[in-house]
C-alpha angles and dihedrals in degrees: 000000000000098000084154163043127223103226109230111270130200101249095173085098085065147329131313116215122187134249137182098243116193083331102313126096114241137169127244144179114272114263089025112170132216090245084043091065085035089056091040088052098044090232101182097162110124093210098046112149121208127196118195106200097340090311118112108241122212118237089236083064104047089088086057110033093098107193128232139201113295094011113145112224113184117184117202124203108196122214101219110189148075 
């Protein structure tokens, strides 16, 4: 939880809502994606696992899972190896 920090983001041009993001709350920009978080945090891990409150999402939906406000977004990183 709280692998990282949202940067901070120009919201004038609409809302912000709020999430809970890896167990923090941060704001947003109204009609954020999940790809959206994935692109701002510079997530490059190929087996990154995102839960949108508490659901897996599958990586085919990240472009159209749009977030609101008080939605809960974990990303996992798994540690595959011995």
């Amino acid at each position: 939880m709280g692998w990282f920090t949202i940067t901070a983001m120009n919201t004038s041009a609409g809302k912000a809502i709020e999430i809970i993001f890896n167990g923090l709350k941060e704001k947003v920009p109204e009609h954020t994606t999940i790809i959206d978080l994935i692109n701002r945090q510079n997530e490059h891990d190929v087996g990154l696992i995102v839960e949108h409150n508490n659901r897996f999402v599958y990586p085919q939906k990240y472009s159209t899972t749009v977030l609101s406000d008080g939605d809960k977004v974990e990303f996992i990183n798994p540690d595959f190896g011995g």
